[in-house]
Kinemage of the C-alpha trace (Angstrom):
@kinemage 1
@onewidth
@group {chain A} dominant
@subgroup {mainchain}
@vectorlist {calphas} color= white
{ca unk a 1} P 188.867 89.354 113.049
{ca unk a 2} L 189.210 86.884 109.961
{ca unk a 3} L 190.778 87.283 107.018
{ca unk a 4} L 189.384 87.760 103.829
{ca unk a 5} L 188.174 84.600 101.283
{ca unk a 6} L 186.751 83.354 98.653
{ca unk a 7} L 183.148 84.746 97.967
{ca unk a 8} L 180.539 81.697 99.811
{ca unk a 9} L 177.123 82.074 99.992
{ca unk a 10} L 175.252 79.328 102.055
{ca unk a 11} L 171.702 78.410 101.517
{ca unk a 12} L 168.879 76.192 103.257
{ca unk a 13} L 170.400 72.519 101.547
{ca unk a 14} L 169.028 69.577 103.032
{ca unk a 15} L 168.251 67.564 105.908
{ca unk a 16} L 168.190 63.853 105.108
{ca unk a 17} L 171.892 62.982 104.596
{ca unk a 18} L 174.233 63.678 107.314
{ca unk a 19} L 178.017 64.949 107.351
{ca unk a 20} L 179.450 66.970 104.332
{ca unk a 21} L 178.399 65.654 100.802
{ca unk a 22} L 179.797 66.589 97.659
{ca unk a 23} L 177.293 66.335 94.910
{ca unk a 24} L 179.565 67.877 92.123
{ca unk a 25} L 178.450 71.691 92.315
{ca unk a 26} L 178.832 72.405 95.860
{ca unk a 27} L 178.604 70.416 99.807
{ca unk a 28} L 175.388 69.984 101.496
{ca unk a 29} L 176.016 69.708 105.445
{ca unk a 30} L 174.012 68.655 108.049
{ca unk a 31} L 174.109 67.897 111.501
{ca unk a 32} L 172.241 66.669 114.892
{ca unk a 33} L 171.628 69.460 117.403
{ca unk a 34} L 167.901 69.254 119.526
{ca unk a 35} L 169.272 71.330 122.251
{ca unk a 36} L 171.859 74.467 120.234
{ca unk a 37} L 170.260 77.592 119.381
{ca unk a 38} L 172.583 78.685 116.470
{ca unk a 39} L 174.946 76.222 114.448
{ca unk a 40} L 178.112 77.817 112.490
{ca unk a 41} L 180.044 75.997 109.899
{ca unk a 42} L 183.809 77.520 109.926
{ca unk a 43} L 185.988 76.929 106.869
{ca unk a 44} L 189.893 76.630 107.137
{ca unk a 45} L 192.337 77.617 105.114
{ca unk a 46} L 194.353 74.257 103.158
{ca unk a 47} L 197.056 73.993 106.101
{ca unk a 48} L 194.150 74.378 108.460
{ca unk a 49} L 195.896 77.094 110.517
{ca unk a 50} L 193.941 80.172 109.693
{ca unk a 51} L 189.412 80.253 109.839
{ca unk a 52} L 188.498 82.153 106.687
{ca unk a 53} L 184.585 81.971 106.634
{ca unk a 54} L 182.330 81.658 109.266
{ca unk a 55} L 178.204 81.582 108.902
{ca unk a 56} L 175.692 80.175 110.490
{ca unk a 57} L 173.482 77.061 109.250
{ca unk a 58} L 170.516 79.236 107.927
{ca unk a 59} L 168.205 76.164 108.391
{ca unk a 60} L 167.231 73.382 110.460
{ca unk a 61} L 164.322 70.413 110.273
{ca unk a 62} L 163.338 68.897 113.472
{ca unk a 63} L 166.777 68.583 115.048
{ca unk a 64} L 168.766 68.235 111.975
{ca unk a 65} L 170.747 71.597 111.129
{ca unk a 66} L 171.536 72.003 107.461
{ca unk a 67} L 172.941 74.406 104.646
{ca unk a 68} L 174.612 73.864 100.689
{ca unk a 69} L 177.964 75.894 100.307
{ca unk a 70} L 177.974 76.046 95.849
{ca unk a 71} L 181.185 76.229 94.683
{ca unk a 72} L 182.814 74.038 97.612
{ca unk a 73} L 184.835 71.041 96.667
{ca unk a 74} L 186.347 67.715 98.492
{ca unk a 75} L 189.531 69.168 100.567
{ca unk a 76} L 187.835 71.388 101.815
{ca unk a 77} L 188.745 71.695 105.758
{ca unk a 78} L 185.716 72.766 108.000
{ca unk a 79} L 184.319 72.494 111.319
{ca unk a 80} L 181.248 73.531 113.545
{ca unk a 81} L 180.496 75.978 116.452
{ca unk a 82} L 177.435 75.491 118.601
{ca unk a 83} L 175.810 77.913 120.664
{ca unk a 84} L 173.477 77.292 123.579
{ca unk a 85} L 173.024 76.865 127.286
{ca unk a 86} L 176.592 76.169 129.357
{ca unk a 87} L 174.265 74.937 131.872
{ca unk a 88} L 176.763 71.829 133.205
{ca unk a 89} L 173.885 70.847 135.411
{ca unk a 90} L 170.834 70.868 133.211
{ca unk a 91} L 173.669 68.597 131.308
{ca unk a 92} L 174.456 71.327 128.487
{ca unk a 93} L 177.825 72.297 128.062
{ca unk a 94} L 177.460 74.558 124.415
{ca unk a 95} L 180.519 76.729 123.999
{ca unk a 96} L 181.481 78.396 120.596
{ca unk a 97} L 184.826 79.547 120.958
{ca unk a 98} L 185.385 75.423 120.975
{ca unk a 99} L 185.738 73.976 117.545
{ca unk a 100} L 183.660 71.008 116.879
{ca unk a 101} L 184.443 67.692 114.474
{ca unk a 102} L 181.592 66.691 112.624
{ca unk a 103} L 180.291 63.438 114.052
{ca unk a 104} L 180.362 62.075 110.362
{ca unk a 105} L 183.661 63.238 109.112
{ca unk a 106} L 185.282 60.408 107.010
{ca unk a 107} L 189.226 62.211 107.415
{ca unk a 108} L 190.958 64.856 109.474
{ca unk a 109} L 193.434 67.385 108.357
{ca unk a 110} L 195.675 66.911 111.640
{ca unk a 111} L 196.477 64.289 114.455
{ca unk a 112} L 194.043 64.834 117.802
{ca unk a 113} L 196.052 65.658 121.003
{ca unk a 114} L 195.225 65.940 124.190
{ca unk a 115} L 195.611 69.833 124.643
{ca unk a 116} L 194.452 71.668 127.578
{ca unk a 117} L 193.275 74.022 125.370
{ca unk a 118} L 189.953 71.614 123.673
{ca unk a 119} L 188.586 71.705 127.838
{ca unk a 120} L 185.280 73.254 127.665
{ca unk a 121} L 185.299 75.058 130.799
{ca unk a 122} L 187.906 77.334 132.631
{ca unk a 123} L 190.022 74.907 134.172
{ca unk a 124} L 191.440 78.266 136.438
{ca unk a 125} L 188.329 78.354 138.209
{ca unk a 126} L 188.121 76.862 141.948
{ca unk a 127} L 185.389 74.751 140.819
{ca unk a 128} L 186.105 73.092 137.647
{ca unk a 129} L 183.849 72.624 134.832
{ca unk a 130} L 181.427 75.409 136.532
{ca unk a 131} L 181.828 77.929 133.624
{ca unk a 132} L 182.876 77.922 130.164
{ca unk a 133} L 186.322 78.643 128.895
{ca unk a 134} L 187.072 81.206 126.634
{ca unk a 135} L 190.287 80.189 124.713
{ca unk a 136} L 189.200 79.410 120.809
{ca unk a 137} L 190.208 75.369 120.642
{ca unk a 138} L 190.292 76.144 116.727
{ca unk a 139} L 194.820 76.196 116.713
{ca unk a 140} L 194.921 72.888 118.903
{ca unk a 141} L 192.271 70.774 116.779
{ca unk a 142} L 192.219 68.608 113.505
{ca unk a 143} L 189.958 69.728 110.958
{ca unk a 144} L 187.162 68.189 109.359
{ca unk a 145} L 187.600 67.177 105.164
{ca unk a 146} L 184.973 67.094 103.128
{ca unk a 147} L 184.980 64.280 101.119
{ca unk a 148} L 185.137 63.091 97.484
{ca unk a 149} L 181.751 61.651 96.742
{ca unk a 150} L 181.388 57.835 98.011
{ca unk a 151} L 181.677 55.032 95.885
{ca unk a 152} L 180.255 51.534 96.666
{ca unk a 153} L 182.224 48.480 97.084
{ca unk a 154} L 183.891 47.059 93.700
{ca unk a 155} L 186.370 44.519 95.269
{ca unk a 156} L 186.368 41.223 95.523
{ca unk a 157} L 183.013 39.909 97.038
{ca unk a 158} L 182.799 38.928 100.416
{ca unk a 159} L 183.587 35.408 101.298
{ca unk a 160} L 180.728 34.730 103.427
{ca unk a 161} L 182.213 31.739 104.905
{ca unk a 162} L 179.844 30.010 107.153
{ca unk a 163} L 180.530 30.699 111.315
{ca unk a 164} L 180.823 26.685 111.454
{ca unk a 165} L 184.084 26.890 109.317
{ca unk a 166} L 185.621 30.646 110.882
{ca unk a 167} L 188.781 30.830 112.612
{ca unk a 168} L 189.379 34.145 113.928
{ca unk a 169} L 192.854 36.096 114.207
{ca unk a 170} L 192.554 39.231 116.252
{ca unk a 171} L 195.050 41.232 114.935
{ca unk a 172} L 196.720 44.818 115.810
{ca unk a 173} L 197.242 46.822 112.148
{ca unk a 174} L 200.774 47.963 113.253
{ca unk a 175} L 201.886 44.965 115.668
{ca unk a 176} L 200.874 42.354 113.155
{ca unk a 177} L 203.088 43.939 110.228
{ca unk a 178} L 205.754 46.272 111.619
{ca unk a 179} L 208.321 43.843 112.435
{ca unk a 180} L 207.736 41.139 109.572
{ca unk a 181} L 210.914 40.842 107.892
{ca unk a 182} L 209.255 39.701 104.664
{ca unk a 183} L 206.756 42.805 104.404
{ca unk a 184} L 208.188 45.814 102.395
{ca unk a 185} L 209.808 48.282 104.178
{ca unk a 186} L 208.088 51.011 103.471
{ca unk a 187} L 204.055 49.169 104.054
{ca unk a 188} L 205.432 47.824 107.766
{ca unk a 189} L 202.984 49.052 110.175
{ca unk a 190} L 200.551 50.196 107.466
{ca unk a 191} L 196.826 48.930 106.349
{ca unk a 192} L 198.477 47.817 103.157
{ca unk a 193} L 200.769 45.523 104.479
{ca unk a 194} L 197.527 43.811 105.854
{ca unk a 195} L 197.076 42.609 102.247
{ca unk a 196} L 200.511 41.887 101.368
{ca unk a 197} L 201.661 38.296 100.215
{ca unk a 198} L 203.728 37.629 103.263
{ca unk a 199} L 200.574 38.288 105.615
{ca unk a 200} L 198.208 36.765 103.483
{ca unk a 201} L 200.472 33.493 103.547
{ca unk a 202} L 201.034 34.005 107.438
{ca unk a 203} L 197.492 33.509 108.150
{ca unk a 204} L 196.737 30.916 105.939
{ca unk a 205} L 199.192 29.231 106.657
{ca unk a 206} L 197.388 29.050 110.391
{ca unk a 207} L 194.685 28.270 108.809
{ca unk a 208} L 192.771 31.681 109.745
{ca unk a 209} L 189.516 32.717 107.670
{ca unk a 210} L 188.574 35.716 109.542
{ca unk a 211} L 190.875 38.766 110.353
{ca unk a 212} L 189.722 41.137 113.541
{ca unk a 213} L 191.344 44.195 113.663
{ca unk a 214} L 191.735 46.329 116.986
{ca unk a 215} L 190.003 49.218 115.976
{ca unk a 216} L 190.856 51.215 113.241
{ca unk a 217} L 188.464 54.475 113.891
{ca unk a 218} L 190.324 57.756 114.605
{ca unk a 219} L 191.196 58.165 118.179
{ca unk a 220} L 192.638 60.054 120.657
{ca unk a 221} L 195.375 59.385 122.789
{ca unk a 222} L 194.333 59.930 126.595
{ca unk a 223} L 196.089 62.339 128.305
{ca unk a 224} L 196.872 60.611 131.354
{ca unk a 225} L 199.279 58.974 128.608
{ca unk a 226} L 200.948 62.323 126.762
{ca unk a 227} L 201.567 63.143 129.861
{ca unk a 228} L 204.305 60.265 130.518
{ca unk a 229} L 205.200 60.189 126.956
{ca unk a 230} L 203.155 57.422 126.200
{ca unk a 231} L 200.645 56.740 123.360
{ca unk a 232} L 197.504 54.550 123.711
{ca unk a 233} L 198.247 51.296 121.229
{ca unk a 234} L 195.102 49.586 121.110
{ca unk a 235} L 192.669 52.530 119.853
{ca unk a 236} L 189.567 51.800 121.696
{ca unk a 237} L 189.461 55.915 122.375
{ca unk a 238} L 187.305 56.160 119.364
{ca unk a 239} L 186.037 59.906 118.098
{ca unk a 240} L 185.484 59.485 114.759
{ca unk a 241} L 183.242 56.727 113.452
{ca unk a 242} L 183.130 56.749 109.794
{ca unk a 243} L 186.948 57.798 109.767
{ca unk a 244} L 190.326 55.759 109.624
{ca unk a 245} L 192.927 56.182 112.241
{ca unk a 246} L 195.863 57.625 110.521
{ca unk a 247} L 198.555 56.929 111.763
{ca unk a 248} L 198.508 53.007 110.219
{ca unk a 249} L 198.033 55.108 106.555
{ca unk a 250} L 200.828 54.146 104.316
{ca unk a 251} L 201.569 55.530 100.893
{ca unk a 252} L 197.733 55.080 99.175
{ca unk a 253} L 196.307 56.699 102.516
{ca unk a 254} L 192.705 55.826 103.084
{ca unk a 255} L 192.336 53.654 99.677
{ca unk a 256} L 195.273 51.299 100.895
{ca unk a 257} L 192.918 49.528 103.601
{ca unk a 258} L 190.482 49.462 100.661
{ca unk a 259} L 193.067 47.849 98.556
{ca unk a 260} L 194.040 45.200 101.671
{ca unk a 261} L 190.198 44.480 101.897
{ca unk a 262} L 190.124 43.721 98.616
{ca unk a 263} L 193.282 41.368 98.366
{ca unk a 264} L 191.750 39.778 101.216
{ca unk a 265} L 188.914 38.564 100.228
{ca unk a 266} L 190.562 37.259 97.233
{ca unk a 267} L 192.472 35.116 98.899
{ca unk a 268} L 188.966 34.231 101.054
{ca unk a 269} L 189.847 35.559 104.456
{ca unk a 270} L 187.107 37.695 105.632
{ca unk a 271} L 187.717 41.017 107.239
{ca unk a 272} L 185.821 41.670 110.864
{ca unk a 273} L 186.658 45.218 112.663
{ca unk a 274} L 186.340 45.796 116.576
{ca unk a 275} L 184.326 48.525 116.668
{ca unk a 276} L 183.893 51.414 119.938
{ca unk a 277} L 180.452 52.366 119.868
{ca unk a 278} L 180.024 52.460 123.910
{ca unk a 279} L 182.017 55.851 124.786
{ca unk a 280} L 184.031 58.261 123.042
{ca unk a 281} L 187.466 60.131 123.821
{ca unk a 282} L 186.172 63.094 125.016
{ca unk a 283} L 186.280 61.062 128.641
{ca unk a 284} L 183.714 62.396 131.595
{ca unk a 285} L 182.920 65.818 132.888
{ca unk a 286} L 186.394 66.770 133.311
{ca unk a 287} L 187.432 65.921 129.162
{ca unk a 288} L 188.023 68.009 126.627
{ca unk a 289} L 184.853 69.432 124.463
{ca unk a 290} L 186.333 67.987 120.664
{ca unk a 291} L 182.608 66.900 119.083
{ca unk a 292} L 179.309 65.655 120.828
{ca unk a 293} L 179.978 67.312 123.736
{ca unk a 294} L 180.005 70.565 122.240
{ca unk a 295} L 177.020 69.883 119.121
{ca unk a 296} L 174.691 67.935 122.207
{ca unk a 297} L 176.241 66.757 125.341
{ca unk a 298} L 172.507 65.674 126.879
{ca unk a 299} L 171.529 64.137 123.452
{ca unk a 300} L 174.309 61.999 122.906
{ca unk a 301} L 175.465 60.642 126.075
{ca unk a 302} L 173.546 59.511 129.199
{ca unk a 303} L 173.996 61.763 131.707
{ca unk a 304} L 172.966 60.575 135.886
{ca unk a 305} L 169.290 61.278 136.437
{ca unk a 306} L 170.236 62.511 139.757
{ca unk a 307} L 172.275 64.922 138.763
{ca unk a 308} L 173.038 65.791 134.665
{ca unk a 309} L 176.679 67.097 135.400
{ca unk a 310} L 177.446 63.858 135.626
{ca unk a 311} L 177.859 60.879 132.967
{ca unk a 312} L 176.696 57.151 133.406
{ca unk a 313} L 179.449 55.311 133.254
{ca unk a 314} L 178.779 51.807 132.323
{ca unk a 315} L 181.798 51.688 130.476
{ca unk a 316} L 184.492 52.450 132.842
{ca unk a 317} L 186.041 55.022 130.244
{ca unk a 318} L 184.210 58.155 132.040
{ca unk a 319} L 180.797 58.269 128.959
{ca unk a 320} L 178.010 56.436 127.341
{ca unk a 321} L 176.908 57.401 124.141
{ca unk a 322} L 173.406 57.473 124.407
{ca unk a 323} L 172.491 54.996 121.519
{ca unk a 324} L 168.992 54.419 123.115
{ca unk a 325} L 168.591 57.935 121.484
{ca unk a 326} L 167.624 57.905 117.903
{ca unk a 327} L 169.956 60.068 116.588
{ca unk a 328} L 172.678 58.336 118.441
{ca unk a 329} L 171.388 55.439 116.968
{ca unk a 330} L 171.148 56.848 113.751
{ca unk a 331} L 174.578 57.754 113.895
{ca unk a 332} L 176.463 54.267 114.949
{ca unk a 333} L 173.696 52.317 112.490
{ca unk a 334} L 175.509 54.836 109.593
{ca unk a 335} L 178.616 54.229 110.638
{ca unk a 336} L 178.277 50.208 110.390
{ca unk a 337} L 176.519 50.385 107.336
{ca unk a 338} L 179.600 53.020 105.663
{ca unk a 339} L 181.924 50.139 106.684
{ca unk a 340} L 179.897 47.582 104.814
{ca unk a 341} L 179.420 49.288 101.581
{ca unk a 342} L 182.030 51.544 100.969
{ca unk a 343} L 184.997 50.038 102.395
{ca unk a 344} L 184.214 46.208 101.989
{ca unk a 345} L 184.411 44.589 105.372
{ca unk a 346} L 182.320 41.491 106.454
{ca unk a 347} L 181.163 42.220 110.234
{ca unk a 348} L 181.957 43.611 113.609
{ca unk a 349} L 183.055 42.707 117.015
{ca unk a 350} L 181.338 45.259 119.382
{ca unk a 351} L 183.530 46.211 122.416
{ca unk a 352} L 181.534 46.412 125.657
{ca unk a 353} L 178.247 45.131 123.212
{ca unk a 354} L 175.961 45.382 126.533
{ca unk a 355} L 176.157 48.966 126.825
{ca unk a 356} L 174.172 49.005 123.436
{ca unk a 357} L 171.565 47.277 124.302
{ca unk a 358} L 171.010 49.550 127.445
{ca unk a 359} L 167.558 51.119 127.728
{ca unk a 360} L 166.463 53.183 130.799
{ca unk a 361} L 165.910 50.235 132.685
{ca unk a 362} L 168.414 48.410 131.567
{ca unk a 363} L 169.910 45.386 128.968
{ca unk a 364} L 167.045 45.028 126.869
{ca unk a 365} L 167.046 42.179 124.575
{ca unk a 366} L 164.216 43.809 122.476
{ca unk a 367} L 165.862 47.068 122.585
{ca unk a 368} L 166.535 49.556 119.885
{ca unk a 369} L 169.675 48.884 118.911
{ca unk a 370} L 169.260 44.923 118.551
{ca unk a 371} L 166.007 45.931 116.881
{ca unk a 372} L 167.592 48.466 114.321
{ca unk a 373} L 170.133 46.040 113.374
{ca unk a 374} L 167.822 42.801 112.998
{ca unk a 375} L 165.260 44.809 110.223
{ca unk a 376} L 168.568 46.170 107.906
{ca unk a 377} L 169.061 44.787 105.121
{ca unk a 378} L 172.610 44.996 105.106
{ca unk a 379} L 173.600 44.808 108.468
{ca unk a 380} L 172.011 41.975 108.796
{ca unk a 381} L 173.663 40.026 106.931
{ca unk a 382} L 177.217 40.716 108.590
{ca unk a 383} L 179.464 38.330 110.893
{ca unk a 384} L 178.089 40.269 114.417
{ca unk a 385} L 180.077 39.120 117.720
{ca unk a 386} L 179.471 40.500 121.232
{ca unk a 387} L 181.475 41.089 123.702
{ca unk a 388} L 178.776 39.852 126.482
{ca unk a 389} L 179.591 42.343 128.967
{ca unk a 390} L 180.426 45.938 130.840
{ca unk a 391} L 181.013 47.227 134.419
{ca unk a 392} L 177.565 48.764 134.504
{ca unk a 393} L 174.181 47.302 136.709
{ca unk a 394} L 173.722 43.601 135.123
{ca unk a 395} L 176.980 44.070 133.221
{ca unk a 396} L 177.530 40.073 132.346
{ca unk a 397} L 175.458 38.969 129.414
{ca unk a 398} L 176.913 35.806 128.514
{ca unk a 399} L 174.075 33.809 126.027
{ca unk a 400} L 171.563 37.083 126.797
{ca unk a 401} L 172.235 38.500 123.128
{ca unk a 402} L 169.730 37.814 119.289
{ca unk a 403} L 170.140 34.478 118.169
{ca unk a 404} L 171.764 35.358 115.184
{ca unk a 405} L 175.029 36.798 117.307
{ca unk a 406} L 177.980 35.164 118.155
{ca unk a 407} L 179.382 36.237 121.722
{ca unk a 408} L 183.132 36.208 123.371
{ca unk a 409} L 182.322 33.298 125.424
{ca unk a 410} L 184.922 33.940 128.558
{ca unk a 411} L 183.801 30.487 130.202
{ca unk a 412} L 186.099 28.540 127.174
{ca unk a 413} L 188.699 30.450 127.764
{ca unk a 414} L 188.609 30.208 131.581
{ca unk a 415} L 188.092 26.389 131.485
{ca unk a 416} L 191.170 25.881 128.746
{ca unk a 417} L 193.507 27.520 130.965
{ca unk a 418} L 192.913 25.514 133.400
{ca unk a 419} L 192.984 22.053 131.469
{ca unk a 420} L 196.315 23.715 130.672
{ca unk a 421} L 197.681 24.692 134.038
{ca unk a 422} L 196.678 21.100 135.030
{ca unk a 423} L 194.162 21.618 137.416
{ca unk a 424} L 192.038 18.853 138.737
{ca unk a 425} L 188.826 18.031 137.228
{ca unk a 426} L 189.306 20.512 134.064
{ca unk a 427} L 189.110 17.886 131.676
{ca unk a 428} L 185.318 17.795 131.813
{ca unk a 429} L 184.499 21.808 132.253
{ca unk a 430} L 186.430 21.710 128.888
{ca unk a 431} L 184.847 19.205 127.302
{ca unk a 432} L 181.434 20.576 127.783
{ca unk a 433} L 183.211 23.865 126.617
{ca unk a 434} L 183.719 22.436 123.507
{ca unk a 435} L 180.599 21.655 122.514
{ca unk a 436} L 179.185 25.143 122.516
{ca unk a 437} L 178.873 25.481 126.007
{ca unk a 438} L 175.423 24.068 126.005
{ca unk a 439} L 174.548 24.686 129.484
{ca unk a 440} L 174.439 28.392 128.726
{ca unk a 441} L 173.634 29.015 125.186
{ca unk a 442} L 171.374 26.259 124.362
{ca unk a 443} L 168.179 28.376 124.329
{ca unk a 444} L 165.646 30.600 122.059
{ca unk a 445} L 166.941 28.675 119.147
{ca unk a 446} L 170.919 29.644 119.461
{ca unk a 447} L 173.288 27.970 117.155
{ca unk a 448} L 176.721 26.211 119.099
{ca unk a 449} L 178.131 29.473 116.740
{ca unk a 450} L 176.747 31.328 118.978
{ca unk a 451} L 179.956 30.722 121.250
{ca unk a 452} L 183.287 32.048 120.096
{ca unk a 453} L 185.794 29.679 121.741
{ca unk a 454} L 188.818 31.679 122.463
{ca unk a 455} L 191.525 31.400 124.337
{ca unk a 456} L 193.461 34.547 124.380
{ca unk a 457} L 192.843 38.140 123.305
{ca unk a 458} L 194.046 42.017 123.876
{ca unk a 459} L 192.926 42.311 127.401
């Protein structure tokens, strides 16, 4: 039974935008379902404890599911409920009573845990993940915000330094600023103190041109972790792609990482995020049901073709997000793009980069992704580094990525450990090293940018 609200009315809306957008009078939503029979939006009351409305997405277009809420403003907490097949394997694992993010949320109202309560099946039974739980997830989930309406960049302009004259810092938001005794108190640990004077000096001071940050998407901490009171630091758990993790937010929230961007590039030091397209936090068959899972689990990650309970797992982190699909595709190439024009940064470092260029026969050069990314005219444009490899079948691709990427290139770093542990014969491994390893890159026209020469990093 829900309580009464505020008189809604939903109508058709449209398809060709994704996620919840404000356009003044009311929010147009719209999501990616092939495989649901029924989509419901669910509205939350402000402290997002208590579901007030509930209706169904009266339309959809192809596989897009869509409706306009008049009267609905920004701060408005929501989420979805899909209905379908729990069919684990067929590779559909639809369950209502589980509330579902929206793939494109920019903020959450809430911090994601890992509560038994978000697992899709009945975890009781004798064999798990055989049929669907029936405890509402809704109480142990963040909600969904809709949005103010998006702005494009007005900071300072990119730098666009050339990759001939880029020194990279990779850089942890919180472990870079929390313990800087010059750095105000109250930003330590925060994306402002990323643009604060004693940072800013810091790195130049090092000479650095380019900041990487560990990623900074909403994620999840695993619950192999909670369970030993532990947290994960480095973030690559993602579940939210357009939206900041926020637990670096300091006292201008989301708008203080626009504000370090912007003091950034003023002081021309280019900002370059590590981005987690490859998997997601919602883990493999025996993970909680928090977002794709429950809108399309057999659209938006590959699942064995020997048997569809089961995910690929080039990864190593239990998924792969399916960005061979379009949709998928769709979804990561809005993502970048939100990044670029709305919140000012200058490129990417993809984690595990093979897994996107996986087609169903494998690392494809000429696949979609690498495709998608070479034709936009924004993307494009952007400081794009690989990392060259992932556990999966042909994992290493060291040189094997476009010409205009630049790739983690693990044979420097190898080569100056060894010059510096003194071992015989290093000298000349190194040498070649730094030259652009040659031996490997110099093909199809690659640059000697192509290699990023580094010597230590996270893992």
């Amino acid at each position: 039974m829900h309580e009464a609200a505020p008189i809604l009315s939903i109508v058709a809306g449209d398809h060709t935008r994704l996620g919840a957008v404000y356009d003044g009078q009311g929010v147009n939503f719209a999501v990616f379902s092939e495989n649901a029979t029924k989509i419901e939006l669910c509205l939350f009351s402000p402290d997002g404890q208590r579901e007030t409305v509930r209706m169904a997405l009266p339309d959809r277009t192809g596989a897009i599911w869509h409706g306009y809420v008049a009267g609905l403003k920004p701060g408005a907490l929501y989420g979805y409920r899909a209905y379908g097949p729990y069919n684990p394997d067929h590779g559909h694992r639809f369950n209502p009573v589980k509330l579902l993010a929206d793939p494109y949320s920019r903020a959450f109202h809430g911090r994601w845990t890992a509560a038994r309560e978000t697992l899709g099946y009945d975890a009781a039974a004798s064999e798990p993940d055989t049929g669907p739980s029936q405890i509402d997830s809704a109480p142990f989930v963040p909600k969904s915000i809709v949005p103010e309406a998006e702005t494009a960049w007005t900071g300072a302009p990119a730098p666009r330094r050339p990759w001939s004259e880029t020194v990279i810092y990779e850089a942890h938001v919180k472990g870079l600023t929390q313990l800087h005794p010059d750095v105000p108190e109250e930003l330590r640990g925060t994306y402002e103190a990323l643009g604060s004077d004693p940072i800013i000096a810091h790195l130049k001071d090092l000479g650095v041109t380019a900041l990487e940050l560990l990623p900074i998407h909403a994620f999840l901490d695993d619950g192999f972790l909670t369970e030993r009171g532990l947290t994960n630091y480095w973030g690559y758990n993602s579940l939210g792609f357009f939206a900041l993790e926020p637990r670096y937010f300091g006292p201008n929230g989301a708008d203080g990482f626009r504000q370090a961007v912007d003091r950034l590039h003023a002081a021309d030091i280019e900002v370059i995020l590590d981005v987690v397209y490859n998997h997601t936090a919602e883990g493999d068959h025996r993970g909680p049901t928090l977002s794709f899972r429950g809108l399309d689990n057999a659209a938006y990650y590959n699942l064995q073709a020997s048997h569809a309970r089961y995910y690929v797992n080039d990864t190593g982190c239990g998924n792969t997000v399916a960005v061979n699909h379009p949709f998928a595709l769709r979804m990561v190439l809005d993502s970048l793009r939100y990044w670029v024009t709305v919140m000012g940064v200058d490129g990417f470092r993809f984690d595990l980069a093979t897994t996107l260029g996986r087609e169903p026969n494998g690392f494809d050069l000429r696949g979609g992704f690498f495709d998608a990314i070479r034709q936009d005219p924004v993307l494009s444009q952007c400081k794009l580094i690989a990392e060259p490899w992932d556990i999966g079948p042909g994992g290493y691709q060291l040189s094997g990525f476009p010409a205009d990427w630049a790739e983690w290139n693990d044979r420097f770093r190898d080569s100056a450990r060894t010059f510096w542990r003194g071992d015989a014969h290093a000298a000349q491994e190194l040498a070649g090293n730094f030259l652009g390893t040659a031996s490997v890159f110099d093909h199809s026209g690659r640059k000697p940018f192509s290699s990023i020469n580094f010597v230590a990093a996270h893992d």
